[in-house]
PDB file with SEQRES, HELIX, SHEET and CRYST1 records, atoms N, CA, C and O in Angstrom:
SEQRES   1 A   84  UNK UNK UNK UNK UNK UNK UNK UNK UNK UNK UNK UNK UNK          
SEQRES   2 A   84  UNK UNK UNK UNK UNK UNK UNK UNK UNK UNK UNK UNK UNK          
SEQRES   3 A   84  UNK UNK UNK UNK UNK UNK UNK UNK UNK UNK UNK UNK UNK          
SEQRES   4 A   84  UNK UNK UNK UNK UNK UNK UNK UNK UNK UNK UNK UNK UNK          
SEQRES   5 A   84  UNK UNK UNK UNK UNK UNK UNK UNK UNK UNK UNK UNK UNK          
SEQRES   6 A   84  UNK UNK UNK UNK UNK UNK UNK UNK UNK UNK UNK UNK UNK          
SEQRES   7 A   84  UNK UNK UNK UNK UNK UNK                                      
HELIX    1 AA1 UNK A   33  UNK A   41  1                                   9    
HELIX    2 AA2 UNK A   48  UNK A   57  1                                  10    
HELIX    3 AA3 UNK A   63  UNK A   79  1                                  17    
SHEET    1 AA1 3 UNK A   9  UNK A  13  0                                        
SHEET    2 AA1 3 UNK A  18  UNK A  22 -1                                        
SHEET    3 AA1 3 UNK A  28  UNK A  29 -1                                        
CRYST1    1.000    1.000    1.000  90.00  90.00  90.00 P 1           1          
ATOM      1  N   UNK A   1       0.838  -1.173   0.000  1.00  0.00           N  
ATOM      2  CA  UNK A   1       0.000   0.000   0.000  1.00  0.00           C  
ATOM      3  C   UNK A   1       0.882   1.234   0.000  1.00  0.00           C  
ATOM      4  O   UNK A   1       1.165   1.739   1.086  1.00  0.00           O  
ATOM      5  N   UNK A   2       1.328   1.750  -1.099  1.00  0.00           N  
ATOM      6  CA  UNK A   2       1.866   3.035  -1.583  1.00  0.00           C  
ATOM      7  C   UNK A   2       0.832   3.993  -0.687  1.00  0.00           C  
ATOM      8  O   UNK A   2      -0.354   3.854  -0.387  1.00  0.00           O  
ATOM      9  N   UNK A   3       1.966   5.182  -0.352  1.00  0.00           N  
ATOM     10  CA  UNK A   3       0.987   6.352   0.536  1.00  0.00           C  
ATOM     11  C   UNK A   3       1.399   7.267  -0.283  1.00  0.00           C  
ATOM     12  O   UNK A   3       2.542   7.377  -0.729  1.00  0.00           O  
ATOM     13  N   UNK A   4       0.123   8.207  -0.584  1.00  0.00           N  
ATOM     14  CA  UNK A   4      -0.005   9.410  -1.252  1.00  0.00           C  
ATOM     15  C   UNK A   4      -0.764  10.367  -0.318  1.00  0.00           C  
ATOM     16  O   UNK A   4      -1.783  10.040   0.290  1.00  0.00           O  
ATOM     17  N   UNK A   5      -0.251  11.430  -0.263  1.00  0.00           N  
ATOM     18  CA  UNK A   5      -0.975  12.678   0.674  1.00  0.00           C  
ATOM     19  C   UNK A   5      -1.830  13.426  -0.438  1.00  0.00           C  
ATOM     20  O   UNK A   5      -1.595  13.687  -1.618  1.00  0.00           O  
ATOM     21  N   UNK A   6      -3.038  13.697   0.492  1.00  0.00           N  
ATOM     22  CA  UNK A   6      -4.179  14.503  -0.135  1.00  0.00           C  
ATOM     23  C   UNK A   6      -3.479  15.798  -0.672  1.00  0.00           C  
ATOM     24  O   UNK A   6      -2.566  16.231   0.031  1.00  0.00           O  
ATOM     25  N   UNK A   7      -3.831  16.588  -2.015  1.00  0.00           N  
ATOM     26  CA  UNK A   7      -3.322  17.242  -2.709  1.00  0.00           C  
ATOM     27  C   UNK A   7      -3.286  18.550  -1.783  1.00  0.00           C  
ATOM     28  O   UNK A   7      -2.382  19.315  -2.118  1.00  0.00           O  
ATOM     29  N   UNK A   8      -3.968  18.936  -0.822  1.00  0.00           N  
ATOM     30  CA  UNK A   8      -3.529  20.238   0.419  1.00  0.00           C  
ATOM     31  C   UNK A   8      -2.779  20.310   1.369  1.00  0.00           C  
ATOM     32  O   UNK A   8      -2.556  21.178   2.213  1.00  0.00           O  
ATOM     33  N   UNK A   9      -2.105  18.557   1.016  1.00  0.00           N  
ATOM     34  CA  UNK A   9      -1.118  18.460   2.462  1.00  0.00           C  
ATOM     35  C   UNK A   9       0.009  18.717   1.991  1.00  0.00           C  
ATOM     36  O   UNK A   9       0.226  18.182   0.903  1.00  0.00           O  
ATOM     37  N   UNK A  10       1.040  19.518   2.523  1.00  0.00           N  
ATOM     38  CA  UNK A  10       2.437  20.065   2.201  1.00  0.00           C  
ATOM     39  C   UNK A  10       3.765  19.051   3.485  1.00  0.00           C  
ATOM     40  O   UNK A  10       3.683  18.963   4.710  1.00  0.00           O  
ATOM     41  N   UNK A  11       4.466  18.664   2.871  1.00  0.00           N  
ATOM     42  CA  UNK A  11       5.293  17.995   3.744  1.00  0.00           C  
ATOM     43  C   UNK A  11       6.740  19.164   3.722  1.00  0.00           C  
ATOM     44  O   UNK A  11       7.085  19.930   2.822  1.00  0.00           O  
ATOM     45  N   UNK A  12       7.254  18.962   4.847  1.00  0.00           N  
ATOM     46  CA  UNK A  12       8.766  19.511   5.115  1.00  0.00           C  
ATOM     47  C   UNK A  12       9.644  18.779   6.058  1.00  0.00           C  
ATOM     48  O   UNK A  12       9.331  18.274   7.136  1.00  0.00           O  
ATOM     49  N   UNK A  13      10.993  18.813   5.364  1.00  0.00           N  
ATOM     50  CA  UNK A  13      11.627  17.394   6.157  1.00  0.00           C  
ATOM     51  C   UNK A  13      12.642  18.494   7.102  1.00  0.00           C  
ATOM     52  O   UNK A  13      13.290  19.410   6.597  1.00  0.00           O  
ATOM     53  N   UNK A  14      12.602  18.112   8.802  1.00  0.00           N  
ATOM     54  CA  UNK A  14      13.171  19.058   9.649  1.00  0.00           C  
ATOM     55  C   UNK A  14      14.814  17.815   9.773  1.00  0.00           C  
ATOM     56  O   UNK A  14      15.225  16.787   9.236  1.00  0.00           O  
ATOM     57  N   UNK A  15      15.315  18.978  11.032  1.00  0.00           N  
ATOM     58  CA  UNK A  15      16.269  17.908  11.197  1.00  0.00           C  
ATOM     59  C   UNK A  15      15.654  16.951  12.519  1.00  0.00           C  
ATOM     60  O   UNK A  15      16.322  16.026  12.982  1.00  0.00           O  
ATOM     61  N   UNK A  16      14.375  17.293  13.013  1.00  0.00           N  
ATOM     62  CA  UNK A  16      13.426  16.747  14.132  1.00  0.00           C  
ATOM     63  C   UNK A  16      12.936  15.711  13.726  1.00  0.00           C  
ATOM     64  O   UNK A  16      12.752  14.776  14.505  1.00  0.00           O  
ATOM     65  N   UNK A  17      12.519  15.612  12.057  1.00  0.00           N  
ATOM     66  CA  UNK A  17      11.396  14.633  11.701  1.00  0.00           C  
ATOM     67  C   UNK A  17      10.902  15.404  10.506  1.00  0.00           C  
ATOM     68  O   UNK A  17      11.477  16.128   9.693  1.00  0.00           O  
ATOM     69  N   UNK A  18       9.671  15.024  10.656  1.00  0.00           N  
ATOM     70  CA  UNK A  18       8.841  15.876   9.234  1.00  0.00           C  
ATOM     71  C   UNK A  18       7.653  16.638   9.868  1.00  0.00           C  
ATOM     72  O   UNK A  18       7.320  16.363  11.021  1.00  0.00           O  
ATOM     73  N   UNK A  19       7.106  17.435   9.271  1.00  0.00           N  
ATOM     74  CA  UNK A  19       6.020  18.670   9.422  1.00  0.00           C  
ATOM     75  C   UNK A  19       4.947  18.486   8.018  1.00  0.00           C  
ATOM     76  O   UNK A  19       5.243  18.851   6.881  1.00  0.00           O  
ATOM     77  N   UNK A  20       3.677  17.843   8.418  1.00  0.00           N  
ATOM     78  CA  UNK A  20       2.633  17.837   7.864  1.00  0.00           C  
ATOM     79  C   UNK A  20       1.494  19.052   8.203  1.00  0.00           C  
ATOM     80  O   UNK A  20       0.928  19.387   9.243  1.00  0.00           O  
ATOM     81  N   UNK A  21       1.453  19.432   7.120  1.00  0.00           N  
ATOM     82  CA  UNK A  21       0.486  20.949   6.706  1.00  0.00           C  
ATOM     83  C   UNK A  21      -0.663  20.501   5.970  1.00  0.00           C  
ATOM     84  O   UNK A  21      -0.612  20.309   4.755  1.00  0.00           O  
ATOM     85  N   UNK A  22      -1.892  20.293   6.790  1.00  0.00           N  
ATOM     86  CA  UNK A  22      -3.155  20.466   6.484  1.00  0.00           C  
ATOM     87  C   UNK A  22      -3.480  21.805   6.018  1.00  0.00           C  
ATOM     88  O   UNK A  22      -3.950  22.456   6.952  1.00  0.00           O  
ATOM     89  N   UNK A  23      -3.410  22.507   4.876  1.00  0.00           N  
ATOM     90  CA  UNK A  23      -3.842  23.820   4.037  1.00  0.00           C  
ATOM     91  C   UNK A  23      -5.205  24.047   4.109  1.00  0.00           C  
ATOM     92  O   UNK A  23      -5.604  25.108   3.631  1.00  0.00           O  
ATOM     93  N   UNK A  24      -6.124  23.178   4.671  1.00  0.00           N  
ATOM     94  CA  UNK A  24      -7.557  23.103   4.119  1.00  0.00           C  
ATOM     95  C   UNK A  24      -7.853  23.433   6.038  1.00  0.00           C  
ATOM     96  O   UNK A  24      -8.975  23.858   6.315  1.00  0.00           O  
ATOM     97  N   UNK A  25      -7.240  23.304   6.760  1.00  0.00           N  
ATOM     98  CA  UNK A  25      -7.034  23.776   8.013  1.00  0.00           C  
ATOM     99  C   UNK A  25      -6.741  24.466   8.891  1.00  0.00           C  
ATOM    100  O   UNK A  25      -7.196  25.042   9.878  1.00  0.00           O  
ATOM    101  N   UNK A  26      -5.558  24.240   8.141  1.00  0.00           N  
ATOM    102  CA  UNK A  26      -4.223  25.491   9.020  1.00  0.00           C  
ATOM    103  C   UNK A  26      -3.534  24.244  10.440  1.00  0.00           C  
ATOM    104  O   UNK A  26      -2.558  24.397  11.175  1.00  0.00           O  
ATOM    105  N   UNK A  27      -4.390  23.245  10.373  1.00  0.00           N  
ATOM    106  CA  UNK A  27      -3.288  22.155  11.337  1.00  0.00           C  
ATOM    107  C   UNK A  27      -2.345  21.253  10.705  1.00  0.00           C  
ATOM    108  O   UNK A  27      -2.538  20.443   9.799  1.00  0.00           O  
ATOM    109  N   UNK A  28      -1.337  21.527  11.317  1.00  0.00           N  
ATOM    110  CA  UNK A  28      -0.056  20.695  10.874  1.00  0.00           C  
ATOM    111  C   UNK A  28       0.147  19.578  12.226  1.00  0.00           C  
ATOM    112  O   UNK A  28      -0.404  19.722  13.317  1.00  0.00           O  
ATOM    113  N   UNK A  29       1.012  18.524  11.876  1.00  0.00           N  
ATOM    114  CA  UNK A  29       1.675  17.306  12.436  1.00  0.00           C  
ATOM    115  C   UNK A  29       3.258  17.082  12.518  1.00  0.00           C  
ATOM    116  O   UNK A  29       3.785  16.997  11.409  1.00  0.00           O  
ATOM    117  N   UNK A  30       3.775  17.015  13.179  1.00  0.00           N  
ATOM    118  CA  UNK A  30       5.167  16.826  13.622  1.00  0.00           C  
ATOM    119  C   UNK A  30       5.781  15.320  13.726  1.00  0.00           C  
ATOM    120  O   UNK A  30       6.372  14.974  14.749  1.00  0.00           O  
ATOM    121  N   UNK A  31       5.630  14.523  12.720  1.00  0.00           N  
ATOM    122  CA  UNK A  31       6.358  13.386  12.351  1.00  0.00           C  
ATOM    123  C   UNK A  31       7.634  12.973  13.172  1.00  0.00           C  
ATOM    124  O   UNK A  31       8.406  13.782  12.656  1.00  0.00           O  
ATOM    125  N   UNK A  32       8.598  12.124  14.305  1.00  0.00           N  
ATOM    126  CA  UNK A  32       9.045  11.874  14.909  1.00  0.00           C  
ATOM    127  C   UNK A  32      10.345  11.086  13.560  1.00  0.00           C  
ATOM    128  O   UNK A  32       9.918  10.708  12.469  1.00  0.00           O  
ATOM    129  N   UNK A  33      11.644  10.990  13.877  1.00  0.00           N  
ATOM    130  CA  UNK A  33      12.316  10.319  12.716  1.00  0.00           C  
ATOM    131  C   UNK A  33      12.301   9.244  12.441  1.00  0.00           C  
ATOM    132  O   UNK A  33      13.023   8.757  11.571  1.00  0.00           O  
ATOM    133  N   UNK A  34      11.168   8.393  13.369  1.00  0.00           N  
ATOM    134  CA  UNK A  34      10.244   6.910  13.184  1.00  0.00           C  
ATOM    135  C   UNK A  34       9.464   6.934  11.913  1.00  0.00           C  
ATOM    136  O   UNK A  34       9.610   6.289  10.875  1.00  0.00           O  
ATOM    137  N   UNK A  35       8.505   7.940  12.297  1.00  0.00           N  
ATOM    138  CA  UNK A  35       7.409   8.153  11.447  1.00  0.00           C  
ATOM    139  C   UNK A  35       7.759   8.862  10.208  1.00  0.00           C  
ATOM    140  O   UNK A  35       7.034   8.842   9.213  1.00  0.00           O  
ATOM    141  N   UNK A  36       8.948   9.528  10.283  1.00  0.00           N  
ATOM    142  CA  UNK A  36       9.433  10.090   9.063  1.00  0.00           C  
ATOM    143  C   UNK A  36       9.969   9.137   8.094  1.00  0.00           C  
ATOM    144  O   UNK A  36       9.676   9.072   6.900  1.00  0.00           O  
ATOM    145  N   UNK A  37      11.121   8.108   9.007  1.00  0.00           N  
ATOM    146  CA  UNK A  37      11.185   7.029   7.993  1.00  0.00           C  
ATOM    147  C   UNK A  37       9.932   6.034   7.147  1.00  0.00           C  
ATOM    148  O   UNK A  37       9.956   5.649   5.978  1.00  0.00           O  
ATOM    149  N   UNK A  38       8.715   5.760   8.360  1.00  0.00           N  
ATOM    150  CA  UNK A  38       7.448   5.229   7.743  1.00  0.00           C  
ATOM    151  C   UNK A  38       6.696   5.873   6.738  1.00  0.00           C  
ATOM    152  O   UNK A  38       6.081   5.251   5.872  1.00  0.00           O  
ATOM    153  N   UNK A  39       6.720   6.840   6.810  1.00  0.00           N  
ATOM    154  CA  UNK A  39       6.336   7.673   5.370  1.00  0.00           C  
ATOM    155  C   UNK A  39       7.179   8.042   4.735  1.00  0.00           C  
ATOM    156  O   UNK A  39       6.802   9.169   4.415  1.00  0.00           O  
ATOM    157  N   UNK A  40       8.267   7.853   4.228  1.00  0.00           N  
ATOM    158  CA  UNK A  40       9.407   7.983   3.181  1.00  0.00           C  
ATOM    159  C   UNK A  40       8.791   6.843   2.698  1.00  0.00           C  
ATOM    160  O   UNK A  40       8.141   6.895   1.654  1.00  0.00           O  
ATOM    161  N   UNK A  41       8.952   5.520   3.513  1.00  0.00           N  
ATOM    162  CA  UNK A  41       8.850   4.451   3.012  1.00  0.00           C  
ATOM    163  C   UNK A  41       7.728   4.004   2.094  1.00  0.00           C  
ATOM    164  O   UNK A  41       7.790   3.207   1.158  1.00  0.00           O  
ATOM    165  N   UNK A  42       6.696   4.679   2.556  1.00  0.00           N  
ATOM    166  CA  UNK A  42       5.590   4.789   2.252  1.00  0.00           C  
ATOM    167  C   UNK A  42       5.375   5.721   1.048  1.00  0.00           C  
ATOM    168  O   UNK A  42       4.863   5.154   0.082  1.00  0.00           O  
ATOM    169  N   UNK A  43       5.633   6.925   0.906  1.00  0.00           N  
ATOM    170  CA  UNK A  43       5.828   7.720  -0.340  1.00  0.00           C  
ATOM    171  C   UNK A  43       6.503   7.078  -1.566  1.00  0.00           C  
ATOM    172  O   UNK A  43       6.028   7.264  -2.686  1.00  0.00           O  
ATOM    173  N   UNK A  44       7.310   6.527  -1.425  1.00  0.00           N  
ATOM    174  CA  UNK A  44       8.285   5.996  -2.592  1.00  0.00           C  
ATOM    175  C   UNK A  44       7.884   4.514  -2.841  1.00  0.00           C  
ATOM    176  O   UNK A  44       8.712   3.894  -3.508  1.00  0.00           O  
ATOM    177  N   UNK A  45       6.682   3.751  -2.407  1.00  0.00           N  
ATOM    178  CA  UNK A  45       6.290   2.758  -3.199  1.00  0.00           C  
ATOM    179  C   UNK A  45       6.367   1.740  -2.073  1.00  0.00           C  
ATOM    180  O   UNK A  45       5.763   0.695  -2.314  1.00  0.00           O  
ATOM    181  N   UNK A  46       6.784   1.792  -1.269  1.00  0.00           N  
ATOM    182  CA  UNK A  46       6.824   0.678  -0.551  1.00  0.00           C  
ATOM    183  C   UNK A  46       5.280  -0.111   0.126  1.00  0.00           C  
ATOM    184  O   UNK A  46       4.236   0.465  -0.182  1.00  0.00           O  
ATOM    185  N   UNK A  47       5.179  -1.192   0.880  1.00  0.00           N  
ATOM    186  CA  UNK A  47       4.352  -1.954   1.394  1.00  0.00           C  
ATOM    187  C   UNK A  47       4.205  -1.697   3.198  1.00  0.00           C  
ATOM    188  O   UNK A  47       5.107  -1.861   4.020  1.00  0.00           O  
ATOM    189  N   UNK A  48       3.197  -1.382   3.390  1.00  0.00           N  
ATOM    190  CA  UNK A  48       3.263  -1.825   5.172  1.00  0.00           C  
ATOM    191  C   UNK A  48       4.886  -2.596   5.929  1.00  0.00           C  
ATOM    192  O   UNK A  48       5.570  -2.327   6.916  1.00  0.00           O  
ATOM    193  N   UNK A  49       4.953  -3.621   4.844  1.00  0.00           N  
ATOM    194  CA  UNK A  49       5.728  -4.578   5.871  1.00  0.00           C  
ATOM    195  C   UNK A  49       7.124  -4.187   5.257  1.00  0.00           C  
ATOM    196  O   UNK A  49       8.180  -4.697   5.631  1.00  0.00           O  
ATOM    197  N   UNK A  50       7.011  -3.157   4.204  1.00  0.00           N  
ATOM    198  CA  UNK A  50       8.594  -3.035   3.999  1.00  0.00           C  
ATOM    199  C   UNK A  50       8.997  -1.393   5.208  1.00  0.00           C  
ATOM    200  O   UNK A  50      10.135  -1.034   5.510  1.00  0.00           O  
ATOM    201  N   UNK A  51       8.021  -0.883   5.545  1.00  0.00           N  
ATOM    202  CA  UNK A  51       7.850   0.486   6.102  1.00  0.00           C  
ATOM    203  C   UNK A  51       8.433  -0.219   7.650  1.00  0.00           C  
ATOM    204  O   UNK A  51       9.300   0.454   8.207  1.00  0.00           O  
ATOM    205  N   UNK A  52       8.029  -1.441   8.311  1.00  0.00           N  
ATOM    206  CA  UNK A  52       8.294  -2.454   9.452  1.00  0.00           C  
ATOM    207  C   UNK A  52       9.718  -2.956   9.237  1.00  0.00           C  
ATOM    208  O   UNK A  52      10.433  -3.000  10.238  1.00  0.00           O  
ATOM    209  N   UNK A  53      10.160  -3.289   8.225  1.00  0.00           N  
ATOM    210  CA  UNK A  53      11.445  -3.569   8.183  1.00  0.00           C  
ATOM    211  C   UNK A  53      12.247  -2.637   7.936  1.00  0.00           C  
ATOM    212  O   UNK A  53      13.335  -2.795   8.490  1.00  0.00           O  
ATOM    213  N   UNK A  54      12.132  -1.548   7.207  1.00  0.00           N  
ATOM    214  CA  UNK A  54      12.879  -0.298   7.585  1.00  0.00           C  
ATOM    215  C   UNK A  54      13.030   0.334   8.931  1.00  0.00           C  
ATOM    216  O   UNK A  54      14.029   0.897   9.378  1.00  0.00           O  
ATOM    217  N   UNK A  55      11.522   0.092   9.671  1.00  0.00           N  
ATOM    218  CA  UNK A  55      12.133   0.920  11.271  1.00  0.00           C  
ATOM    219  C   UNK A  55      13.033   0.270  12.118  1.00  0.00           C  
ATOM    220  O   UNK A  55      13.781   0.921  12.846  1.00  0.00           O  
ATOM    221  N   UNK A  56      13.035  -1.462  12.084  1.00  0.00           N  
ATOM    222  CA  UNK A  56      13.457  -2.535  12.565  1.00  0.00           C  
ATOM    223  C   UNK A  56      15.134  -2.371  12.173  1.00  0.00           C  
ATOM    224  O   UNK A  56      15.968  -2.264  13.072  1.00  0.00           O  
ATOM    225  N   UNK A  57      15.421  -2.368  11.071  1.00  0.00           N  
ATOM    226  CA  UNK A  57      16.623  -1.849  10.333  1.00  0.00           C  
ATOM    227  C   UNK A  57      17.426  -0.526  11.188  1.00  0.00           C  
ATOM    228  O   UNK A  57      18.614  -0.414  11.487  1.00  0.00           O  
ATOM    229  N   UNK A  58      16.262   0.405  11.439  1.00  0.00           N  
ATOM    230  CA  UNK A  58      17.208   1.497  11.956  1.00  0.00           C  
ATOM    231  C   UNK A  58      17.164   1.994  13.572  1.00  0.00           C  
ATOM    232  O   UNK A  58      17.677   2.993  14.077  1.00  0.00           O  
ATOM    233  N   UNK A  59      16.411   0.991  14.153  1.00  0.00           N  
ATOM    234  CA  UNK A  59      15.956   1.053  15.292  1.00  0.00           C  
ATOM    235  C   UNK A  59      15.577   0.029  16.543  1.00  0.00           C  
ATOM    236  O   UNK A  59      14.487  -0.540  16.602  1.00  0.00           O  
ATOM    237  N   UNK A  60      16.477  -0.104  17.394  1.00  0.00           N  
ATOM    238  CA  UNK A  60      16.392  -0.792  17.951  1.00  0.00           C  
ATOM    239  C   UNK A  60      15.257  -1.135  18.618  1.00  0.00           C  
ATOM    240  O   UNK A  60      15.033  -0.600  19.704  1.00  0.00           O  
ATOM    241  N   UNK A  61      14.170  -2.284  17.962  1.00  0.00           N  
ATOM    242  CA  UNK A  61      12.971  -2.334  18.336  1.00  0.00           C  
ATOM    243  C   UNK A  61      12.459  -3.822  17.484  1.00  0.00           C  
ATOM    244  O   UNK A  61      12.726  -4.082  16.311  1.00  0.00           O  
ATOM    245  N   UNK A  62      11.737  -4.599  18.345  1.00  0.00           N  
ATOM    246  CA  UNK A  62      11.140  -5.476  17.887  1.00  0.00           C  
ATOM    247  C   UNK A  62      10.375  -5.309  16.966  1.00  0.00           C  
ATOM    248  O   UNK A  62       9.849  -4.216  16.757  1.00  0.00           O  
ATOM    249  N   UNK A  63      10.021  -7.083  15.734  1.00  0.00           N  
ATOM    250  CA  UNK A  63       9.103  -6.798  14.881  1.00  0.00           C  
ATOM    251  C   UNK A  63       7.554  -6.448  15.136  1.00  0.00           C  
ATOM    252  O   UNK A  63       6.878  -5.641  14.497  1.00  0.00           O  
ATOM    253  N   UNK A  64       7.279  -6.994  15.879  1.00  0.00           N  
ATOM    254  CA  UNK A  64       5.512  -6.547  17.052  1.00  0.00           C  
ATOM    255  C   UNK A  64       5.797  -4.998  17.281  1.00  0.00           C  
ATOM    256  O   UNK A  64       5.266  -4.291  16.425  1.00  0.00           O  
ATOM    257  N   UNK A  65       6.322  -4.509  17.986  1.00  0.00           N  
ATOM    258  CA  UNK A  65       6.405  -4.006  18.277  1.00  0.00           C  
ATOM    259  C   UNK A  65       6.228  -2.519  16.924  1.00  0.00           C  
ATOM    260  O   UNK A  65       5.418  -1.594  16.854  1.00  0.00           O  
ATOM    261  N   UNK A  66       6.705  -2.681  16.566  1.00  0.00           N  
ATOM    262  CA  UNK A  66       7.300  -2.034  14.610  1.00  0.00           C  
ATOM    263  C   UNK A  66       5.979  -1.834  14.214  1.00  0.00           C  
ATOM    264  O   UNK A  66       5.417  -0.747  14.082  1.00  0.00           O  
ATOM    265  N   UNK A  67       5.381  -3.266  13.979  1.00  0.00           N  
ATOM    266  CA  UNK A  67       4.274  -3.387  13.188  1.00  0.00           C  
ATOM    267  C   UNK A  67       3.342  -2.723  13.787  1.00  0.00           C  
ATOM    268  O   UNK A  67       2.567  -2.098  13.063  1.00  0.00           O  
ATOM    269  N   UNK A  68       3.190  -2.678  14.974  1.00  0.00           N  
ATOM    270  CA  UNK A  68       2.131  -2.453  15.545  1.00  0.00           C  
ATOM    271  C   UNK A  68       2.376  -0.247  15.661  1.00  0.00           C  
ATOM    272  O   UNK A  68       1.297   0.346  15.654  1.00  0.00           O  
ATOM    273  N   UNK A  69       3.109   0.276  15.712  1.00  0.00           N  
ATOM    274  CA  UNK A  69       3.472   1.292  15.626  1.00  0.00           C  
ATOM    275  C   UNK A  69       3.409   1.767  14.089  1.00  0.00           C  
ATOM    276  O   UNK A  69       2.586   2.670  13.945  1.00  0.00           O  
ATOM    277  N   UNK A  70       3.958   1.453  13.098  1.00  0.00           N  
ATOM    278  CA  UNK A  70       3.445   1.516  11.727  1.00  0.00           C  
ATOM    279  C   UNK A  70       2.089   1.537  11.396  1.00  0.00           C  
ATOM    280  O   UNK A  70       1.566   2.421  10.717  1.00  0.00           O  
ATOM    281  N   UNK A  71       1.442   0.445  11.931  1.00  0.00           N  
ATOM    282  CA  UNK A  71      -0.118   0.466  12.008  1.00  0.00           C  
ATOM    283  C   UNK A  71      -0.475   1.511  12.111  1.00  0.00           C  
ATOM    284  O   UNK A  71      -0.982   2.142  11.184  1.00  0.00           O  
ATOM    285  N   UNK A  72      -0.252   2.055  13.549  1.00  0.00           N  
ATOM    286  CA  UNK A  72      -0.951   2.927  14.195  1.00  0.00           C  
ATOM    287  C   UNK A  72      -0.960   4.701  13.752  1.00  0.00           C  
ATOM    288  O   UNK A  72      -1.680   5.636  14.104  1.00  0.00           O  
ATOM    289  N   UNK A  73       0.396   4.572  12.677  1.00  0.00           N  
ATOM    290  CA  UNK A  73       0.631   5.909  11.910  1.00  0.00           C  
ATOM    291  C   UNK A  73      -0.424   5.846  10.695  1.00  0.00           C  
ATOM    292  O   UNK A  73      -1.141   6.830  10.517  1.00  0.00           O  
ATOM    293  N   UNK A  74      -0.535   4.823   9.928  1.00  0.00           N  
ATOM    294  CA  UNK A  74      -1.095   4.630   9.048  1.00  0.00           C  
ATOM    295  C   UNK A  74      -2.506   4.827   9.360  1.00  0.00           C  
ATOM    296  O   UNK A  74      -3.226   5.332   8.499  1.00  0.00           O  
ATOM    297  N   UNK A  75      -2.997   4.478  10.522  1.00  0.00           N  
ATOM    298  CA  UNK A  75      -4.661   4.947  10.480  1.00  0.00           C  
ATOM    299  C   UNK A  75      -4.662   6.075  10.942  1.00  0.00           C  
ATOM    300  O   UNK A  75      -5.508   6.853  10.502  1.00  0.00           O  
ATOM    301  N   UNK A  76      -3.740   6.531  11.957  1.00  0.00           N  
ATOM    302  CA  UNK A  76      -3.850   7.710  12.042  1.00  0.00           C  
ATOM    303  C   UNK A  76      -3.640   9.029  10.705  1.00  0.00           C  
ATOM    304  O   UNK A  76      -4.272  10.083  10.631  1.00  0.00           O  
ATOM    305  N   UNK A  77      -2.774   8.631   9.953  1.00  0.00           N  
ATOM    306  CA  UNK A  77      -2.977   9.475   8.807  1.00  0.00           C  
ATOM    307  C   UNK A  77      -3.814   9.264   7.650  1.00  0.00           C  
ATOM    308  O   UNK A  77      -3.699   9.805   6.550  1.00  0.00           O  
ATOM    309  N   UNK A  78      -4.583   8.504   7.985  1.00  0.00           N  
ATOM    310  CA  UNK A  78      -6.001   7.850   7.125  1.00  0.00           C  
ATOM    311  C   UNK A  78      -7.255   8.807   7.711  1.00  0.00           C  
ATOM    312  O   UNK A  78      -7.981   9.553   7.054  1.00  0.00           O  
ATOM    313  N   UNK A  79      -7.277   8.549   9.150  1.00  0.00           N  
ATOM    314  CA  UNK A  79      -8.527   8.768   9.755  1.00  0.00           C  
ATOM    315  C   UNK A  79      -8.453  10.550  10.038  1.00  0.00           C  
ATOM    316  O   UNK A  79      -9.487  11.135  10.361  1.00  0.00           O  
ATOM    317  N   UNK A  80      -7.140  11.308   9.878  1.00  0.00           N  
ATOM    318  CA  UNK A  80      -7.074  12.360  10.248  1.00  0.00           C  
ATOM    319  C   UNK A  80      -7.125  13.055   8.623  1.00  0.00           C  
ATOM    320  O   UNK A  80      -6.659  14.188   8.499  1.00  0.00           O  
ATOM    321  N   UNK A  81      -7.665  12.391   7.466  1.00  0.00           N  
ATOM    322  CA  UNK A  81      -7.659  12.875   6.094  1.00  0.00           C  
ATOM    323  C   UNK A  81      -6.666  13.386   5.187  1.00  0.00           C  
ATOM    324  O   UNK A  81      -6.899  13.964   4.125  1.00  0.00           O  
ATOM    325  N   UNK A  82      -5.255  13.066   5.812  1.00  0.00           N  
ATOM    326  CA  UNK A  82      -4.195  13.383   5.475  1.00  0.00           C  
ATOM    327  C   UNK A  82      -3.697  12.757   3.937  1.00  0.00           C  
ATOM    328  O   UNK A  82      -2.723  13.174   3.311  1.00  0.00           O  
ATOM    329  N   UNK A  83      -4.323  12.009   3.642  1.00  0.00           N  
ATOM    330  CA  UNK A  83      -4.378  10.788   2.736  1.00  0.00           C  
ATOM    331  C   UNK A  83      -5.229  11.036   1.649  1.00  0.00           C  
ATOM    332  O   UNK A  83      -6.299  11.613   1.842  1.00  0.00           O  
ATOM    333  N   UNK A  84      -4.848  10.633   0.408  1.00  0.00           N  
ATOM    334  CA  UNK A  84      -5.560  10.725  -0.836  1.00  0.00           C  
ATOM    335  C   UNK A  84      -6.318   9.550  -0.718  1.00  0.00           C  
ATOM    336  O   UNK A  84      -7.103   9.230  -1.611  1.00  0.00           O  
TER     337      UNK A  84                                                      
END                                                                             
């Protein structure tokens, strides 16, 4: 599942993480360098479980653990309309 942001959301990559700009709002999101890697991963074609093996890769953290945190970005940037 390739991630594409709804055409009003503006991304900016900090040296913190990333900064998501809801335009249709005026609320933005502050991406952690977890979640920044999960949506890189996610922008450029990747799958759920390759977005899990990238955090696993750079972060000392179980696969449960991964998955279940990946999950939890993914609905959250679903359910918050961030998402095409």
């Amino acid at each position: 599942m390739a991630l594409r942001f709804a055409p009003d959301i503006t991304t900016a990559e900090t040296e913190y993480g990333t900064v998501l700009l809801d335009q249709r709002s005026g609320h933005y999101w502050e991406l952690n360098p977890t979640g920044t890697l999960v949506v890189r991963t996610l922008l450029e074609g990747g799958e759920e479980k390759d977005a899990v093996d990238a955090v696993i890769a750079e972060f000392d953290i179980d696969r449960a653990q991964a998955a279940q945190d990946v999950a939890a970005l993914i609905h959250l940037l679903r359910t918050s309309g961030l998402t095409a």
